[in-house]
GULUMTI-307626 format. One record per residue (C-alpha): x, y, z; residue number from 1; residue in one letter. Coordinates in nm, 2 decimals. Layout:
REM residues N
      px      py      pz  pos  code
       X       Y       Z  NUM     a
...
This chain:
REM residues 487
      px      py      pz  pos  code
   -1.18    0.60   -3.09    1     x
   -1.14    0.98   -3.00    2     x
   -1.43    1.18   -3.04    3     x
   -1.36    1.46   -3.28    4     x
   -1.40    1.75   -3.02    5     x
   -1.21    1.58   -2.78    6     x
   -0.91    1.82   -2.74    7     x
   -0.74    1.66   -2.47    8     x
   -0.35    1.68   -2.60    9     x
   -0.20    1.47   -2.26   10     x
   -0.19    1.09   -2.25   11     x
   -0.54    0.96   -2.12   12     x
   -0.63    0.88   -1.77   13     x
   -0.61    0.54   -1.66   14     x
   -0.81    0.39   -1.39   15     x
   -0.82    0.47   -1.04   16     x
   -0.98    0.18   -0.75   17     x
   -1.07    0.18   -0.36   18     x
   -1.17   -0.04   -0.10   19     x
   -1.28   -0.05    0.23   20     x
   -1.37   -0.25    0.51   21     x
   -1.55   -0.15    0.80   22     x
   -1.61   -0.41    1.11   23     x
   -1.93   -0.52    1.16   24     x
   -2.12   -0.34    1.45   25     x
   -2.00    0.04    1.32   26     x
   -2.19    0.28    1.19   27     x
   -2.07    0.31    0.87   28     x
   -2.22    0.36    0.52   29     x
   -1.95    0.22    0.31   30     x
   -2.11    0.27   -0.02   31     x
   -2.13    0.65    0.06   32     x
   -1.72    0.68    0.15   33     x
   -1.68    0.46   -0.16   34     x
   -1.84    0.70   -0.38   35     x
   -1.66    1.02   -0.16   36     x
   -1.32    0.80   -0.26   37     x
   -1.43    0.76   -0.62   38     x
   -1.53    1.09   -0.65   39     x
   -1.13    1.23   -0.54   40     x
   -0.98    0.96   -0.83   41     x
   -1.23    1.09   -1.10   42     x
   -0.92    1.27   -1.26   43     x
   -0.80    0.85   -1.30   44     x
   -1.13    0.78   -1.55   45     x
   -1.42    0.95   -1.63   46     x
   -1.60    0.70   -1.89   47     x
   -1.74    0.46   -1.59   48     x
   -1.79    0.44   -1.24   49     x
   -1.92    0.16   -1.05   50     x
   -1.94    0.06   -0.65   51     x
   -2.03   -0.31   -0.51   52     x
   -2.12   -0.41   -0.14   53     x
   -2.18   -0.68    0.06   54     x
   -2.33   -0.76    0.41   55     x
   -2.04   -0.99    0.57   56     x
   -2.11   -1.34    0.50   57     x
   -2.38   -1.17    0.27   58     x
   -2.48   -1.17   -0.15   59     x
   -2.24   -0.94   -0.33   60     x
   -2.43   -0.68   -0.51   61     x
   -2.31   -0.40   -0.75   62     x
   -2.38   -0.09   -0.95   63     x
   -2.20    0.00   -1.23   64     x
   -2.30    0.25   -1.56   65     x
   -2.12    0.49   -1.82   66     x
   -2.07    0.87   -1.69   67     x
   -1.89    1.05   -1.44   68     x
   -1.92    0.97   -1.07   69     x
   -2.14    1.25   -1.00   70     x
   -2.40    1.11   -1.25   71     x
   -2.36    0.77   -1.22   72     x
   -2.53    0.80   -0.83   73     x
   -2.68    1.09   -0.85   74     x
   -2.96    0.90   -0.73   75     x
   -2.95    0.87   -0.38   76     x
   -3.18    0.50   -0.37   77     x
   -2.91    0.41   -0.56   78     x
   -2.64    0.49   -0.29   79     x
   -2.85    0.35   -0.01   80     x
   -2.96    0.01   -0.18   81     x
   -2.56   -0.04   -0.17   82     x
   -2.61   -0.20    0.17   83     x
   -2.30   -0.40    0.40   84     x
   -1.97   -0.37    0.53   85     x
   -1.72   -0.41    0.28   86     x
   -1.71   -0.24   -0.05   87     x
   -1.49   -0.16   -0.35   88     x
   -1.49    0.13   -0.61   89     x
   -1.34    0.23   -0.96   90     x
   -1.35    0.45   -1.18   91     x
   -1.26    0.37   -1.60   92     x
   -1.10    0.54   -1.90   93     x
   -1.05    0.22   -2.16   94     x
   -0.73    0.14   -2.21   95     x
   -0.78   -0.25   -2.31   96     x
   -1.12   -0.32   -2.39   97     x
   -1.39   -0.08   -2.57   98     x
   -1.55    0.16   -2.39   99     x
   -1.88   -0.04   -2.35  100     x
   -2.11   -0.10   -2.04  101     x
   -1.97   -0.46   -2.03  102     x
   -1.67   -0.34   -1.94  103     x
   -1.76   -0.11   -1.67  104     x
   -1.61   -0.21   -1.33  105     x
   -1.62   -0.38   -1.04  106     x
   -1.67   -0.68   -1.25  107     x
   -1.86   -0.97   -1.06  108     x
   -1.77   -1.33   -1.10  109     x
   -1.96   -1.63   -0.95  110     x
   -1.75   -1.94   -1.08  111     x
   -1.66   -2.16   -0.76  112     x
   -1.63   -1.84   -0.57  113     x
   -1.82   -1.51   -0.58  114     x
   -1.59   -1.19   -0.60  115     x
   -1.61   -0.84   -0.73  116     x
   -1.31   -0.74   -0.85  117     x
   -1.15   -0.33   -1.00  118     x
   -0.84   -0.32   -1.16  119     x
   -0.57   -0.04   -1.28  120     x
   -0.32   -0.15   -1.51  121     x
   -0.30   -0.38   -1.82  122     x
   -0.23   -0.74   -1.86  123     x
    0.06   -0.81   -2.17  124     x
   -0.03   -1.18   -2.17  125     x
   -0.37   -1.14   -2.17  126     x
   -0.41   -1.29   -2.50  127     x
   -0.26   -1.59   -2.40  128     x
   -0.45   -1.64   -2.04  129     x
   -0.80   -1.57   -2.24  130     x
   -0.71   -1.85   -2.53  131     x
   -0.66   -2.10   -2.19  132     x
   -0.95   -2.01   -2.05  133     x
   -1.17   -2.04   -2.33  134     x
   -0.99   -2.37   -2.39  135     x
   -1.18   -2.46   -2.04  136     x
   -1.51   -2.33   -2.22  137     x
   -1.49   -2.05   -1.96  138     x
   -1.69   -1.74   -2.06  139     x
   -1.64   -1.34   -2.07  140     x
   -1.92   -1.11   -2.02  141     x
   -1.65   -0.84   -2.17  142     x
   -1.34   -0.80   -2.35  143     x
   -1.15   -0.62   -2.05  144     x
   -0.83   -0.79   -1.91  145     x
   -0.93   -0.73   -1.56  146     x
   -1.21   -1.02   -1.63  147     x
   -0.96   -1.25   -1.66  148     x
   -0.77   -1.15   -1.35  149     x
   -1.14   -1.20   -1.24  150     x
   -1.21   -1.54   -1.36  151     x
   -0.87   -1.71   -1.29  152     x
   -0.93   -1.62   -0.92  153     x
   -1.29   -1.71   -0.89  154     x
   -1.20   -2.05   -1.07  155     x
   -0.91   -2.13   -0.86  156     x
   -0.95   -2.44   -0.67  157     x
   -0.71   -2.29   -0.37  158     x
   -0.89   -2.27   -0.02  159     x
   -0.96   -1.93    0.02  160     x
   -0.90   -1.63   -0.16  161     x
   -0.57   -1.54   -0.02  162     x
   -0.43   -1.86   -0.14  163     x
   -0.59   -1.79   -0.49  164     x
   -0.46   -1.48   -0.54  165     x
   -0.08   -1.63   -0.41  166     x
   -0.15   -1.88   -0.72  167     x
   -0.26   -1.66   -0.95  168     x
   -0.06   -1.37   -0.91  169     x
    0.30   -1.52   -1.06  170     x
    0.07   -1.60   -1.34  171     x
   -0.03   -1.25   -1.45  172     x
    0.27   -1.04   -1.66  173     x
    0.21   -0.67   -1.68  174     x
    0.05   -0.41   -1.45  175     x
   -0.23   -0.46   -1.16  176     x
   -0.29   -0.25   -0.87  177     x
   -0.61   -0.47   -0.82  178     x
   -0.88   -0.45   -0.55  179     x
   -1.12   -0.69   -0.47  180     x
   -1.37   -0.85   -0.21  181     x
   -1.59   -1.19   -0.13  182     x
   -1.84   -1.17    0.15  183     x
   -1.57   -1.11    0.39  184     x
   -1.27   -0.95    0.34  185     x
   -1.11   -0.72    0.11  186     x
   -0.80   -0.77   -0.06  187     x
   -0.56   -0.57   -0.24  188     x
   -0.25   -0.70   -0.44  189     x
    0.02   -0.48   -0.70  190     x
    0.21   -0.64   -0.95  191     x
    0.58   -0.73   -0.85  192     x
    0.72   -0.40   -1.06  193     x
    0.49   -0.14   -0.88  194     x
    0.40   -0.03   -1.24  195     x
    0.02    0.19   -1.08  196     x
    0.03    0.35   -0.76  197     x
   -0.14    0.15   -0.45  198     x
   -0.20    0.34   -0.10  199     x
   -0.32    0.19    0.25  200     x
   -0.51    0.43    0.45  201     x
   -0.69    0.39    0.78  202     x
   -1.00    0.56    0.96  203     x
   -0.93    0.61    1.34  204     x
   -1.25    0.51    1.54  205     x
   -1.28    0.66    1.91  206     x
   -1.28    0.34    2.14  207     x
   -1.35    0.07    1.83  208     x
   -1.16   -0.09    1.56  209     x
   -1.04    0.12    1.31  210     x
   -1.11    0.08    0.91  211     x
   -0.90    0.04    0.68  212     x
   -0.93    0.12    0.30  213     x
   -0.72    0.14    0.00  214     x
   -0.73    0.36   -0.29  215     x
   -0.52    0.46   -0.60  216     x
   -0.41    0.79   -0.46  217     x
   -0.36    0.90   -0.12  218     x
   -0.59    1.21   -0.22  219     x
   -0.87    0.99   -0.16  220     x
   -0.78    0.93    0.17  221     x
   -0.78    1.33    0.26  222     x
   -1.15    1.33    0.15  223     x
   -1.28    1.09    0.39  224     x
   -1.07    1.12    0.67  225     x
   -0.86    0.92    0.64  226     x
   -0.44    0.90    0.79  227     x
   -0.22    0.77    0.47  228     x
   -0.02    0.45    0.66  229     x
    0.17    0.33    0.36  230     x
    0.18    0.23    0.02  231     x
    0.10   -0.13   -0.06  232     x
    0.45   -0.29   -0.20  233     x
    0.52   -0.46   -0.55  234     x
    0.43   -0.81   -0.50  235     x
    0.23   -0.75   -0.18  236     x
   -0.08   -0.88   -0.11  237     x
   -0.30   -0.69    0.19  238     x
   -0.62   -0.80    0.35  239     x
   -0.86   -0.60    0.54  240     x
   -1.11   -0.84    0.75  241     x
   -1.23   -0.84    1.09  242     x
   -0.89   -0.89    1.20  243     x
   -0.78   -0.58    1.05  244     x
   -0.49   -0.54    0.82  245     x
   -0.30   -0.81    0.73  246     x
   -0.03   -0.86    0.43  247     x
    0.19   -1.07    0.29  248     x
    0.46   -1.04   -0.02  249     x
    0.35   -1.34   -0.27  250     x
    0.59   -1.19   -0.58  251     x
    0.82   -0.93   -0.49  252     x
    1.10   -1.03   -0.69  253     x
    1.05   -0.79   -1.01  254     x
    1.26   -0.48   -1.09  255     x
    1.06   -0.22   -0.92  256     x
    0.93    0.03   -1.21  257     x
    0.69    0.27   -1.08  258     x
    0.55    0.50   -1.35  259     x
    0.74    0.83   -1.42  260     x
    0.46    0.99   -1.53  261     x
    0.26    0.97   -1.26  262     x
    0.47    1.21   -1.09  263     x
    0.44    1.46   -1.42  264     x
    0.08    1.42   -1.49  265     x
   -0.17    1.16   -1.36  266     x
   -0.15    1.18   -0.95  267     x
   -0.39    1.50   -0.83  268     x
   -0.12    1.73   -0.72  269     x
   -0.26    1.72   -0.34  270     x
   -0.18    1.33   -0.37  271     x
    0.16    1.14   -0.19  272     x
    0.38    0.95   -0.37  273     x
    0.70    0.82   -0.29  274     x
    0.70    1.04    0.01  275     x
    0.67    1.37   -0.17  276     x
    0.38    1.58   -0.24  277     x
    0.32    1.63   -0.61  278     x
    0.23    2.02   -0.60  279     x
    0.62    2.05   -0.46  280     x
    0.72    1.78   -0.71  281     x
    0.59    1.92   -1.01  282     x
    0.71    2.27   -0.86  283     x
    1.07    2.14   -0.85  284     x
    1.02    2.03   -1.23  285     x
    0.88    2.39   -1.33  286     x
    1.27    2.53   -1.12  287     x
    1.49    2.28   -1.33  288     x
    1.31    2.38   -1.64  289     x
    1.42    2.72   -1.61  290     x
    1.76    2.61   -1.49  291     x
    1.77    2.39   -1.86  292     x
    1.62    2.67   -2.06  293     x
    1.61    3.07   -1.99  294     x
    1.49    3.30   -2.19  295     x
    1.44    3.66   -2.18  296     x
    1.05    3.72   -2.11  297     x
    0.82    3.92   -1.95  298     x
    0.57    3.69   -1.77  299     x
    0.49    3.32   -1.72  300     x
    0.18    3.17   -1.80  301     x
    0.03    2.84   -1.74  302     x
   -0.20    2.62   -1.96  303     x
   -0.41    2.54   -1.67  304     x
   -0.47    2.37   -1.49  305     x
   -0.19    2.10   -1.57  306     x
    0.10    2.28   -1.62  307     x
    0.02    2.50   -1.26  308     x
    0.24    2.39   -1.08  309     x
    0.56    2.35   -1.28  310     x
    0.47    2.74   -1.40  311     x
    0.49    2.83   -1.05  312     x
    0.81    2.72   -0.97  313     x
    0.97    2.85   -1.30  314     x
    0.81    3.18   -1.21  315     x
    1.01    3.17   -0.91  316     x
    1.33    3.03   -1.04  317     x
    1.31    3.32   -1.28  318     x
    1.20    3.60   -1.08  319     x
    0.92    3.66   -1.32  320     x
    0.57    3.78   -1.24  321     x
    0.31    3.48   -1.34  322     x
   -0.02    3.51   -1.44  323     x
   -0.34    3.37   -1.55  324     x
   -0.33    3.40   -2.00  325     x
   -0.64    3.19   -2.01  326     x
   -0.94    3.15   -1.84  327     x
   -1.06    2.79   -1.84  328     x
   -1.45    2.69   -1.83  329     x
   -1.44    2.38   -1.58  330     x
   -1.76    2.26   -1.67  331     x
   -1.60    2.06   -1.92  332     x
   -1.59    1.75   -1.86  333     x
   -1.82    1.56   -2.13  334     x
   -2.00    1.70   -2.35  335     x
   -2.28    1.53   -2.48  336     x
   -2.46    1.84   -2.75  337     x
   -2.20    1.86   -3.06  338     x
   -2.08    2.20   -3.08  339     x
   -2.17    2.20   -3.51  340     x
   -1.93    2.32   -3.78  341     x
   -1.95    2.68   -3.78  342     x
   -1.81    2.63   -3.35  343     x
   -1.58    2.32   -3.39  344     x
   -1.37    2.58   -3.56  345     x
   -1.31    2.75   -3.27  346     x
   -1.36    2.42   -3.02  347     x
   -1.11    2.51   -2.80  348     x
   -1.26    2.77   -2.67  349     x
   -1.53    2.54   -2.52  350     x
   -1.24    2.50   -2.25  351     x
   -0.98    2.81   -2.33  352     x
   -1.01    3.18   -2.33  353     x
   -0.75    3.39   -2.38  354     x
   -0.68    3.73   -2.21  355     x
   -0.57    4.01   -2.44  356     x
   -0.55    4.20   -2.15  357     x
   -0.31    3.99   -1.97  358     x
   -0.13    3.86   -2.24  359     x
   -0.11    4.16   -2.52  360     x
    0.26    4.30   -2.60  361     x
    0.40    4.02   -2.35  362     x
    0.74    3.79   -2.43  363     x
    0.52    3.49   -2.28  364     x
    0.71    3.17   -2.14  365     x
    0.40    2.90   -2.19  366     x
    0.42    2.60   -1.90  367     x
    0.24    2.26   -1.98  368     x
    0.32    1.90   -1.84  369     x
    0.34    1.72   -2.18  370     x
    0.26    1.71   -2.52  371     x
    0.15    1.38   -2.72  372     x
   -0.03    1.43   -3.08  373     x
    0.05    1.85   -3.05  374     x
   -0.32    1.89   -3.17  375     x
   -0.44    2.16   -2.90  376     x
   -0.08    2.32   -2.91  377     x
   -0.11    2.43   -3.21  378     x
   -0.46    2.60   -3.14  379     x
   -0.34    2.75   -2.79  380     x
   -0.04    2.91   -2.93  381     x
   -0.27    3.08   -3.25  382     x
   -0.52    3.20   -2.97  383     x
   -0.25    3.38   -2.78  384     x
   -0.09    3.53   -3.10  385     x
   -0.44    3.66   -3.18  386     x
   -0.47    3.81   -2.86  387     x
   -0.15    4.01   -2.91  388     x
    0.11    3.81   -2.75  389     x
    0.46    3.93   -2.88  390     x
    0.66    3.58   -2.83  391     x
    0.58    3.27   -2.69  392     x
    0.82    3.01   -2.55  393     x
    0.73    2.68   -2.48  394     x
    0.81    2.49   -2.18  395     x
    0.73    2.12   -2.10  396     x
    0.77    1.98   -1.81  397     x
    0.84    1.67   -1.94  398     x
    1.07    1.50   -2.20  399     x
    0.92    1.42   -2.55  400     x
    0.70    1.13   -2.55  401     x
    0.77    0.92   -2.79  402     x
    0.68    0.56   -2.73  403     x
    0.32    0.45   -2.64  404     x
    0.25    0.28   -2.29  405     x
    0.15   -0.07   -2.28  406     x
    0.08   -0.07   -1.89  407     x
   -0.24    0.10   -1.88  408     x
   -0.22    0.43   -2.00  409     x
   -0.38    0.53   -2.37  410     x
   -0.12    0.73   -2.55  411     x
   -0.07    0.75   -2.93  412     x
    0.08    0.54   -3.16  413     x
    0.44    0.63   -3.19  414     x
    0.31    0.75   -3.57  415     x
    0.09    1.04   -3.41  416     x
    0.32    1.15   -3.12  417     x
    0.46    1.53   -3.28  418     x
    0.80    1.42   -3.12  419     x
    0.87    1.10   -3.33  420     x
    1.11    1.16   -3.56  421     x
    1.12    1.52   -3.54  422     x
    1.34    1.69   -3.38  423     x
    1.28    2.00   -3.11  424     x
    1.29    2.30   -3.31  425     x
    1.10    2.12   -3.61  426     x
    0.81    2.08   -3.30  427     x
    0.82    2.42   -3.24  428     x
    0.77    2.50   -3.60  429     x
    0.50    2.28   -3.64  430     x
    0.35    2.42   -3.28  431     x
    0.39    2.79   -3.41  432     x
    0.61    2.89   -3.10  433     x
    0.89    3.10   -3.07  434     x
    1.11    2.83   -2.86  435     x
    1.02    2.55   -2.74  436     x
    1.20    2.33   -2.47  437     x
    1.11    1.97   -2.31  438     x
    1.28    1.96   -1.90  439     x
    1.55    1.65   -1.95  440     x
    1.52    1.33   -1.81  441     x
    1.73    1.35   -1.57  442     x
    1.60    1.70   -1.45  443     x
    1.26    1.46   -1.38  444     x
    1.47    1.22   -1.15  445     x
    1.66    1.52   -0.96  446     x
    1.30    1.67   -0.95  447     x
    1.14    1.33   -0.81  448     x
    1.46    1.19   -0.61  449     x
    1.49    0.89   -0.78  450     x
    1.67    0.68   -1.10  451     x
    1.57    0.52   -1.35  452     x
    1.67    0.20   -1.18  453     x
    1.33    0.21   -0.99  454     x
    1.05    0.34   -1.26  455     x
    0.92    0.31   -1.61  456     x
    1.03    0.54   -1.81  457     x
    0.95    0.42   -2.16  458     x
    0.75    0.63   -2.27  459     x
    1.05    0.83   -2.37  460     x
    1.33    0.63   -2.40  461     x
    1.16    0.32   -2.57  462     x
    1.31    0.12   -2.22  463     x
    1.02   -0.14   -2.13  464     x
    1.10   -0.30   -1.82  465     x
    0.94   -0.63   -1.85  466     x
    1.05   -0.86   -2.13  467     x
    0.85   -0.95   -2.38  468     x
    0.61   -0.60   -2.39  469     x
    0.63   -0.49   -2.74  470     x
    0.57   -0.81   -2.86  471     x
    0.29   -0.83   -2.68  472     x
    0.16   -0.54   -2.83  473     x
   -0.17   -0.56   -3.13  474     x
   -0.21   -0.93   -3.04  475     x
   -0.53   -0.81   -2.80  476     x
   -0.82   -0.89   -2.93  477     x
   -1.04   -1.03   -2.69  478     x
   -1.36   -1.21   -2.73  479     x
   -1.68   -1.15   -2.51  480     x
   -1.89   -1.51   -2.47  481     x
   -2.23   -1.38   -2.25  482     x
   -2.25   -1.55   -1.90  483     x
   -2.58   -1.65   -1.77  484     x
   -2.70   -1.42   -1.49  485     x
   -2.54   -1.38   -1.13  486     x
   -2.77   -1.55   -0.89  487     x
């Protein structure tokens, strides 16, 4: 459940994961560049963050809590009793499963192999893999889907992990950019479809092997150091050991469908994807907007800081000045003291200000990246009208969502999305703007150089690319059995 003064409008993050593994005999604290990676994906989740270690050939051990990065170590013993070689990261905003400490990640299994494992994505037959196993009298510390990613690979019978994952990965339907490690190796795996984003990334060492790590987003790799070497592929499995990288494709046979929306909204704009930089991306989108919609204005305005760049490059498409119509309190984040009646009327402001003096007497055109429920819209447009603003034009820099994602992002039900069944100008009405105007789909695939051939774009055409997805949908309903405690 939302809280009430939660006034995030967008679809919600998802998850973000890294890995690393550095050779034994180096100098390197790889709980500390764990929690430097973590800390570059928090824009993924920030309900949970956790980091586990292990010494190679050494007891896996973990720490995992509720919070942001930031105040989940914010002890440094904590940081330093995070002791080994190999480690892996993630960071959590619930999609499947509640937002609980059980389901905090990495999540450490010890059936016939011990493993940590973080996942981004969503599993639509997880209903049907968790009856099996509990038909095996297997049992769930959580109600999270990436526990039973967990458990099918710590159960498997297979050699070594490598072969486990090649036998359990044809099993799994739905979306997993999953990292995980025993006591020696890392491994990394996507689902066949390339639904979440997966990056390679290595350190260079002067005269000694280099390490390797894998993360989410390249951005994580520009924080540590790191040179971006690839992207992992659908249906690719990679392994970072003491022989250094090694992969293999296990199911690469799926229709690729990379998320369109990571390109829009998710990604950190200083992240890679696809070869492109998403600050020009999104810059691109804001050009084509302007291209689909003119208007006669005076100055362009972002709502920051997610419509930025696409406000940019309309500003320079239309050869209009841009400038800054709110002033935004980054601090936040969370907040844990309720605001009380007599404020929650005028909660936005927790994280908007206007400027009258920017914005007073102006024909403003208004840049965000998306609208779902149009709860803040509403607000942001009746702040700048109270400030003085003569019109306002919306522009979105994506189509109207109108279908929710079952592939690991929280969005709306299709009920509370302000696009279904309405069409744009009754939007606008109900948003209080003068005009209002969503950038086309295809203006996202000129902007992004690709077709919808290779992504998911369901969440505004209603298109799911793997059979069987909305009937998967409100079947999950997961039980949590407690385990006894990790030895």
């Amino acid at each position: 459940m939302r809280p009430p003064d939660d006034h995030r409008d967008g679809p919600r993050d998802e998850c973000g994961v890294f890995g690393i593994y550095a050779p034994e005999g180096q100098d390197v604290d790889v709980a500390r560049l764990t929690y430097f990676g973590l800390y570059a994906l928090q824009h993924r989740g920030q309900e949970s963050a956790g980091i586990a270690t292990a010494p190679e050939h050494g007891q896996i051990v973990a720490f995992r809590e509720q919070g942001l990065v930031s105040q989940v170590f914010k002890a440094e013993h904590v940081l330093r009793s995070l002791v080994g070689n190999l480690a892996i990261g993630h960071v959590r905003y619930s999609t499947t499963g509640s937002s609980h400490w059980e389901n905090t990640q990495p999540i450490i299994r010890d059936d016939r192999r011990a493993l940590a494992l973080a996942h981004n994505g969503n599993l639509i037959n997880a209903v049907e893999l968790h009856s099996e196993l509990r038909g095996d009298r297997v049992a769930f510390r959580s109600t999270s889907d990436s526990e039973i990613i967990a458990a099918l690979l710590s159960r498997s019978r297979a050699e070594d992990i490598e072969d486990a994952v090649t036998e359990v990965m044809p099993r799994l339907q739905g979306a997993f950019s999953t990292v995980l490690m025993t006591d020696d190796r890392v491994v990394a795996f996507r689902d066949p479809h390339g639904l979440r984003p997966l990056s390679i990334g290595v350190i260079d060492v002067d005269g000694g092997q280099p390490i390797y790590c894998v993360a989410s987003e390249t951005c994580a790799f520009d924080l540590l150091g790191a040179r971006f070497v690839r992207d992992v592929e659908p249906g690719e499995m990679v392994v970072l050991d003491r022989r250094g990288l090694r992969s293999r494709i296990v199911n690469g046979a799926g229709r690729r469908a990379f998320c369109l929306f990571e390109y829009i909204y998710f990604a950190r704009p200083d992240s890679r994807m696809s070869g492109q930089r998403l600050q020009t991306t999104r810059g691109r989108m804001g050009e084509i907007l302007w291209r689909e919609a003119p208007v006669d204005a005076d100055l362009v305005i972002a709502i920051p800081d997610s419509g930025n760049a696409a406000a940019r490059g309309l500003a320079r498409a239309a050869n209009l000045p841009q400038d800054d119509g709110f002033i935004k309190n980054r601090y936040v984040a969370r907040t844990f003291i309720q605001p009380g009646q007599q404020l929650r009327r005028n909660g936005l402001r927790l994280k908007f200000n206007p400027l009258p003096e920017v914005v007073a007497g102006r024909r403003l055109v208004v840049v965000d990246d998306s609208i779902v429920r149009g709860n803040t819209m509403p607000q942001i447009v009746a702040m700048l009208r109270d400030a003085g603003a003569a019109e306002i034009h919306l522009r979105i820099s994506s189509p109207p969502i109108k279908h929710p994602c079952h592939y690991g992002i929280d969005m709306s039900t299709r009920e509370e999305m302000v696009a279904h069944n309405r069409s744009v100008a009754d939007v606008a009405e109900l948003l209080g703007a003068d005009s209002l105007h969503y950038l086309s789909l295809a203006g996202v695939y000129e902007a992004v150089g690709g077709d919808a051939a290779h992504h998911c774009d369901a969440c505004f055409t209603g298109s799911y690319p793997l059979p069987g997805t909305e009937e998967a949908t409100g079947k999950f309903a997961l039980e949590a059995v407690e385990l006894p405690v990790l030895r």
